[in-house]
N, CA, C and O atoms as CSV, one atom per row, in Angstrom:
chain,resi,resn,atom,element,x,y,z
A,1,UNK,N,N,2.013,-10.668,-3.278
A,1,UNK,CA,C,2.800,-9.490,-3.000
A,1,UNK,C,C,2.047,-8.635,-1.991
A,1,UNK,O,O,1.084,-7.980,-2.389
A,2,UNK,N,N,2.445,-8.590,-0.609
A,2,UNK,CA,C,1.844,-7.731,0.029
A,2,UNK,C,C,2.470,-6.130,0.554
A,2,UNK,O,O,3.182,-5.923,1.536
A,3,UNK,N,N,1.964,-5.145,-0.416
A,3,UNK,CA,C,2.060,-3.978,0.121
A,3,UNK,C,C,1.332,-3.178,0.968
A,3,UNK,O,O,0.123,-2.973,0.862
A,4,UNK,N,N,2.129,-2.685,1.887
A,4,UNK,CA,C,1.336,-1.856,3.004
A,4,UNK,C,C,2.487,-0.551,2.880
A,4,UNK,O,O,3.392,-0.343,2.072
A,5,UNK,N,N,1.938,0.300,4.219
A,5,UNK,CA,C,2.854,2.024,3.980
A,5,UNK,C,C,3.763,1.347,4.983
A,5,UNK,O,O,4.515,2.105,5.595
A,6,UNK,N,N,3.817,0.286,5.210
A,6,UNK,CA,C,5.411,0.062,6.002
A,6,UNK,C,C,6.350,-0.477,5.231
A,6,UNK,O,O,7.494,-0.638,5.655
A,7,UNK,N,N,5.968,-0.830,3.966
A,7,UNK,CA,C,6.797,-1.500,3.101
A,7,UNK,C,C,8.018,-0.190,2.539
A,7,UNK,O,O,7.714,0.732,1.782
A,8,UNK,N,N,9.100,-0.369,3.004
A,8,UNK,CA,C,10.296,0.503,2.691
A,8,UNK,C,C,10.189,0.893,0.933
A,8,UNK,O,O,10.053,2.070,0.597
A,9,UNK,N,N,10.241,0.128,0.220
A,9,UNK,CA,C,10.231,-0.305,-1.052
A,9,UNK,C,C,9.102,0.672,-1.857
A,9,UNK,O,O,9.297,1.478,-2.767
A,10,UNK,N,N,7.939,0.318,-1.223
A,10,UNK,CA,C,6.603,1.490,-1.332
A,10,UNK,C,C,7.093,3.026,-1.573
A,10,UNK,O,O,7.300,3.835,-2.478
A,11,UNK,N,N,7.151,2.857,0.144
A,11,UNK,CA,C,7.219,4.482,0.306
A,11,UNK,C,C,8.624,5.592,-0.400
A,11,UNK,O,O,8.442,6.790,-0.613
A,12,UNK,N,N,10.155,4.772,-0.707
A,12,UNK,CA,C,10.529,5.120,-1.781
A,12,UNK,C,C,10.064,5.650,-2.992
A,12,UNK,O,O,10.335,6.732,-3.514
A,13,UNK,N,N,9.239,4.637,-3.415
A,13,UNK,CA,C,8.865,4.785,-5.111
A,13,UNK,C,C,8.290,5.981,-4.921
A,13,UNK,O,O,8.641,7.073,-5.369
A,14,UNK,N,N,7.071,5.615,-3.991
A,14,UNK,CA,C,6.108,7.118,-3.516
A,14,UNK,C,C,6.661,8.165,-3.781
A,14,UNK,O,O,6.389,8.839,-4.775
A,15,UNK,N,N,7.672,8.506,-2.777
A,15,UNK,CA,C,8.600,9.717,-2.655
A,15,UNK,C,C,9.126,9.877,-3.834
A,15,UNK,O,O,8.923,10.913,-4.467
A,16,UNK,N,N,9.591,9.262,-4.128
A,16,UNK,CA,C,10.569,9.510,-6.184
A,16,UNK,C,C,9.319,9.863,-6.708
A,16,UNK,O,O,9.403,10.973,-7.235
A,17,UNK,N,N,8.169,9.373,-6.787
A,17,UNK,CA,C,7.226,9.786,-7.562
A,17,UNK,C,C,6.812,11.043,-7.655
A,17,UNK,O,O,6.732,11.633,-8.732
A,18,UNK,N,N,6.376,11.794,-6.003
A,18,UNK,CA,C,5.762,12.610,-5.726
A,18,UNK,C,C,6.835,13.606,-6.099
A,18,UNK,O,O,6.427,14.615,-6.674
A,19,UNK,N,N,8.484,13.481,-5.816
A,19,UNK,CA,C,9.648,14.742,-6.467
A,19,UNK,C,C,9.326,14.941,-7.285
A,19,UNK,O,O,8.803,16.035,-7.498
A,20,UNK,N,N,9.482,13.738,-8.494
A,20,UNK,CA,C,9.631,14.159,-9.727
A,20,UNK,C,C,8.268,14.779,-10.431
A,20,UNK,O,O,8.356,15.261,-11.560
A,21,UNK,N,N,7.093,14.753,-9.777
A,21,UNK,CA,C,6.142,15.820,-9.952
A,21,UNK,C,C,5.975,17.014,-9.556
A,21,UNK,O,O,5.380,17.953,-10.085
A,22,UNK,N,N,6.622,16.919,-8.442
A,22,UNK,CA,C,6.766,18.586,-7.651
A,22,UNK,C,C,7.849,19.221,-8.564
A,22,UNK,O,O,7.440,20.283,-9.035
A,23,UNK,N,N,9.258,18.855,-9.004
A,23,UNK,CA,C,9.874,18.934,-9.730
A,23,UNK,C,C,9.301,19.715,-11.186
A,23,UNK,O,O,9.455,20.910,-11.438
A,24,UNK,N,N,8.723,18.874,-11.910
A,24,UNK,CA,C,8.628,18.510,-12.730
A,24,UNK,C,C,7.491,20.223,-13.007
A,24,UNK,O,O,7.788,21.082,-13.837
A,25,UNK,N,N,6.222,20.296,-12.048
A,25,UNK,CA,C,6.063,21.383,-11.777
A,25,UNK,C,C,6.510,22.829,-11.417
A,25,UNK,O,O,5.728,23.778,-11.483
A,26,UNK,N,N,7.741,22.941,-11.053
A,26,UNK,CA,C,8.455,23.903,-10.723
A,26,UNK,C,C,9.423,24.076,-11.617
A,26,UNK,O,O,10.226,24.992,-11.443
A,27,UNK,N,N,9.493,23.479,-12.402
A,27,UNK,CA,C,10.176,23.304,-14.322
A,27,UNK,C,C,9.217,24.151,-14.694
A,27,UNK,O,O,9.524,25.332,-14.854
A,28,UNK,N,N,7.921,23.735,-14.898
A,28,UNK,CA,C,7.022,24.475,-15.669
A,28,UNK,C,C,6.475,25.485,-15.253
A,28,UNK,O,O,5.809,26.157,-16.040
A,29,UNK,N,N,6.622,25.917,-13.734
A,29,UNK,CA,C,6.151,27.463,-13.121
A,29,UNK,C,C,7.070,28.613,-13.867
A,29,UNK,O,O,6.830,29.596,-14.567
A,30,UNK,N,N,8.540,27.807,-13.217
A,30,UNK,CA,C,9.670,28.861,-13.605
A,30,UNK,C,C,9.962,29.072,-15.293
A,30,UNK,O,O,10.570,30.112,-15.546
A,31,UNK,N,N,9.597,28.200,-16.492
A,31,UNK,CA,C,8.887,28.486,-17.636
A,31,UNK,C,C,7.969,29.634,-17.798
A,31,UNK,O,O,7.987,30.399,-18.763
A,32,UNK,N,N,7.361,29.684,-17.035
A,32,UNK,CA,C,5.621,29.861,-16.905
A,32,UNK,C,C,5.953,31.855,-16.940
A,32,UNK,O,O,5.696,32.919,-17.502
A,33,UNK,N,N,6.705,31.166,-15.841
A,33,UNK,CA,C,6.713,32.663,-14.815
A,33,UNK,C,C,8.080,33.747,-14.915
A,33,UNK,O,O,8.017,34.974,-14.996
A,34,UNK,N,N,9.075,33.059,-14.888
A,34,UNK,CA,C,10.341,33.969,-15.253
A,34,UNK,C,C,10.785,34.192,-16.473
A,34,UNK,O,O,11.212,35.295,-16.815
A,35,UNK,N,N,10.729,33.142,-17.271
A,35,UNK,CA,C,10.988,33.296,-18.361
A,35,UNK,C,C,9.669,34.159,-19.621
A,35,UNK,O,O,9.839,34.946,-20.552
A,36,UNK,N,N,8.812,33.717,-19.217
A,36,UNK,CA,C,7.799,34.289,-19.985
A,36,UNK,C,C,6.658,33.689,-21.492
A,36,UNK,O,O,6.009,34.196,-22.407
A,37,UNK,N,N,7.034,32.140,-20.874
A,37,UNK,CA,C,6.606,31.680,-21.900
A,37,UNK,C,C,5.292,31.555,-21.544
A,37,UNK,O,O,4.945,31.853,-20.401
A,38,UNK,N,N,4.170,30.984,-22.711
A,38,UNK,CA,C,2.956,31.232,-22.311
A,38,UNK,C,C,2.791,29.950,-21.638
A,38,UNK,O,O,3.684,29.110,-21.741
A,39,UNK,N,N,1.494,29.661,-20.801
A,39,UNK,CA,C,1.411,28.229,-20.087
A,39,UNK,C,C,0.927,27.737,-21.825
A,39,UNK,O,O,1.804,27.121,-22.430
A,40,UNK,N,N,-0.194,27.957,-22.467
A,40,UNK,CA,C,-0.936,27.448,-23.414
A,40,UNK,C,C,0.601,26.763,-24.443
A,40,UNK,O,O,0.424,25.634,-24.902
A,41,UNK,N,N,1.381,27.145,-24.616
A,41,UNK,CA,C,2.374,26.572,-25.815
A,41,UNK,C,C,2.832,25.884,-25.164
A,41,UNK,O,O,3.013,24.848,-25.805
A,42,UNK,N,N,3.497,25.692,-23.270
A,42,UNK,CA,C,4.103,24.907,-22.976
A,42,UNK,C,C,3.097,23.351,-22.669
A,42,UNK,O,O,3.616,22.243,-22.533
A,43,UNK,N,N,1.706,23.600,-22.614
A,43,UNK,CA,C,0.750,22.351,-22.535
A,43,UNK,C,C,0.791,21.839,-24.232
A,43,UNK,O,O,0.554,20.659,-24.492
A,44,UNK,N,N,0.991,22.455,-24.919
A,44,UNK,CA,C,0.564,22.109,-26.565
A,44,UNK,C,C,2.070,21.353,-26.810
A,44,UNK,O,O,2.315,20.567,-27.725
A,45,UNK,N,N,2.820,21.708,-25.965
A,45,UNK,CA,C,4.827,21.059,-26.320
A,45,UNK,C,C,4.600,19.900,-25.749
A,45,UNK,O,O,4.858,18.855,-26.346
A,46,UNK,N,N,4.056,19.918,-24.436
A,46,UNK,CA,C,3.930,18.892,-23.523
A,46,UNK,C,C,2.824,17.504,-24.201
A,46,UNK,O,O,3.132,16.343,-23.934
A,47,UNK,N,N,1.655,17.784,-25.005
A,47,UNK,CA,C,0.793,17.185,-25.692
A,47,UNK,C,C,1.638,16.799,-26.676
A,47,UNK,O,O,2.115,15.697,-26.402
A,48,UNK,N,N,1.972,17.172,-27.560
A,48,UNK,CA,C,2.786,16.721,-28.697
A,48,UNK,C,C,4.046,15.506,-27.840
A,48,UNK,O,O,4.164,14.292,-28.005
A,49,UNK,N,N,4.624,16.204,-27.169
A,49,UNK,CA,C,5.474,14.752,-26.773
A,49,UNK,C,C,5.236,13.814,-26.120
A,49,UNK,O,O,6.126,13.065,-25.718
A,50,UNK,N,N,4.156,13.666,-25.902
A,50,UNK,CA,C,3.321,12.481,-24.918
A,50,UNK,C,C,2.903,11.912,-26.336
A,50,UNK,O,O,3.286,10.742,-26.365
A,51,UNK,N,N,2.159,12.315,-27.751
A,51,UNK,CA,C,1.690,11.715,-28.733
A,51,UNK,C,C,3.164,11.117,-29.028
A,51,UNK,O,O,3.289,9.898,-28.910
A,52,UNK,N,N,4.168,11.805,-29.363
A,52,UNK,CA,C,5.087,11.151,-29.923
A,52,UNK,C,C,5.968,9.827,-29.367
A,52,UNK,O,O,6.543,9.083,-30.161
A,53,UNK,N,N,6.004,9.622,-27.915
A,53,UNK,CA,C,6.308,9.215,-27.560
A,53,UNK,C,C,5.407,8.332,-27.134
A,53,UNK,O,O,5.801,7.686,-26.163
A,54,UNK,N,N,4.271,8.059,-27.535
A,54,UNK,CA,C,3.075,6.873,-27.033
A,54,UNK,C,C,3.282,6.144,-28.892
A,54,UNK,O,O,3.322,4.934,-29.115
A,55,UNK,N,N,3.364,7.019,-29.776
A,55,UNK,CA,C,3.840,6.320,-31.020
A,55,UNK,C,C,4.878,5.948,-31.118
A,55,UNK,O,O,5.084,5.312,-32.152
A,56,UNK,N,N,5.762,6.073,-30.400
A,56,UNK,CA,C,7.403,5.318,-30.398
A,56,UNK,C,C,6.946,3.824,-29.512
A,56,UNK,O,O,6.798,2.742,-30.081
A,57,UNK,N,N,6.823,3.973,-28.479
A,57,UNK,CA,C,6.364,3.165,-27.530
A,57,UNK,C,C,5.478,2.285,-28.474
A,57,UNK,O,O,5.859,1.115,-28.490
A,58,UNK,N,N,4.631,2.491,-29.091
A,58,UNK,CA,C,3.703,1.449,-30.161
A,58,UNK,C,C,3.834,1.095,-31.177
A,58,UNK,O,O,3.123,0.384,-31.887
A,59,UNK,N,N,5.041,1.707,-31.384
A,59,UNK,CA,C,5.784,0.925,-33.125
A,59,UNK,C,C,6.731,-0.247,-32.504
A,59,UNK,O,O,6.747,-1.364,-33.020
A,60,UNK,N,N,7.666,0.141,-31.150
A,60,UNK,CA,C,8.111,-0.403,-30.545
A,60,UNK,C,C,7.828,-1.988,-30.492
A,60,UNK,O,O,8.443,-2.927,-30.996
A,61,UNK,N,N,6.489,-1.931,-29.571
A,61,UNK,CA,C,5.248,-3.011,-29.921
A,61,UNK,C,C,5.229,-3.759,-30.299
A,61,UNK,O,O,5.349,-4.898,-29.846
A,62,UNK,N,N,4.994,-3.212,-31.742
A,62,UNK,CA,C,4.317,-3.758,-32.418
A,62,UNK,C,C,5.522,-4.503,-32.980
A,62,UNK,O,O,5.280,-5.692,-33.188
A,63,UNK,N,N,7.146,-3.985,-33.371
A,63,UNK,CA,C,7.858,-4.587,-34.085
A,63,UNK,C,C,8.266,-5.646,-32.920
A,63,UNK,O,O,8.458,-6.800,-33.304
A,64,UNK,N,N,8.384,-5.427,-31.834
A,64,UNK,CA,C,8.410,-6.786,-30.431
A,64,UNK,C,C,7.254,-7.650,-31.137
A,64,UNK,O,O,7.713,-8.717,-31.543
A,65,UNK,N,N,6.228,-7.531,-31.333
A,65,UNK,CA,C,5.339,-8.464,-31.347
A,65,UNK,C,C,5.675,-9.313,-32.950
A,65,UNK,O,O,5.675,-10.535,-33.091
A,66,UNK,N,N,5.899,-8.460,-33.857
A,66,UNK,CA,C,5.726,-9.425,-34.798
A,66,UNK,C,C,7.638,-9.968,-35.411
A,66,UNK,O,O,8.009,-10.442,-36.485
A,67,UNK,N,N,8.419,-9.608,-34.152
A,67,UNK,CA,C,9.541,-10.768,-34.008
A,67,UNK,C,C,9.064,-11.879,-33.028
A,67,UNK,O,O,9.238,-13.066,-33.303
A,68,UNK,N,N,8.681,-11.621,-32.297
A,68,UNK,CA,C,8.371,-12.715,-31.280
A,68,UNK,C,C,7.268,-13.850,-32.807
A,68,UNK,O,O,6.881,-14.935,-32.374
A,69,UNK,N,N,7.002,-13.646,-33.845
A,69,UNK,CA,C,5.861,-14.071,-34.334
A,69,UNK,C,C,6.430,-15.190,-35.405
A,69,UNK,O,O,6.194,-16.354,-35.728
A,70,UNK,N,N,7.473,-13.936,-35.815
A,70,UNK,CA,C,8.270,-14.306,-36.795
A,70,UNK,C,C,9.243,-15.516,-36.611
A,70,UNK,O,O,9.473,-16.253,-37.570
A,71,UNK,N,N,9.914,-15.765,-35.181
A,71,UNK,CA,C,10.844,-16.460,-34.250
A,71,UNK,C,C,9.515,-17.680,-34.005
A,71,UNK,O,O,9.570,-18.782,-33.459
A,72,UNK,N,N,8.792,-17.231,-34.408
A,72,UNK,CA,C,7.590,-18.613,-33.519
A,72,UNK,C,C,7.497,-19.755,-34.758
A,72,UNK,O,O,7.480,-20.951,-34.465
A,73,UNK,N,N,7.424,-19.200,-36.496
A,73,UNK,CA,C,7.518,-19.881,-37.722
A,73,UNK,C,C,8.927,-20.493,-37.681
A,73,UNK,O,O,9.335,-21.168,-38.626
C-alpha cells in the first residue's frame, strides 16, 4: 500500500480528521465559554465516556472472541 500526500484518499481522511477535531473543539469552547460550564466537569464527562465506551468495545471482544471459539468446537 503506498501512501504519499498525493494520494486523494489520504488527504480526505486527513481533512475529515482534522474537522472533526476543530469541530469537536469548538463544541467544547462554546460549552466552556457561553454556556458556563466548567472545563474540569466537561474533561471528567469526557473521561467517563471514553472508559465506558473502551468497556463496551471489550465486552464486545471478548463475546466476538469466544463465539468465534465456540463455532470452532
Amino acid at each position: 500500500m503506498n501512501l504519499s500526500w498525493g494520494d486523494r484518499r489520504l488527504r480526505r481522511r486527513l481533512r475529515t480528521l482534522i474537522l472533526g477535531v476543530f469541530a469537536t473543539g469548538a463544541l467544547f469552547w462554546g460549552a466552556v465559554d457561553i454556556v458556563g460550564v466548567p472545563a474540569r466537569n466537561l474533561l471528567w464527562l469526557l473521561l467517563e465516556s471514553v472508559l465506558a465506551l473502551s468497556l463496551v468495545i471489550l465486552a464486545a471482544g471478548l463475546a466476538g472472541w469466544l463465539l468465534h471459539r465456540w463455532r470452532e468446537r
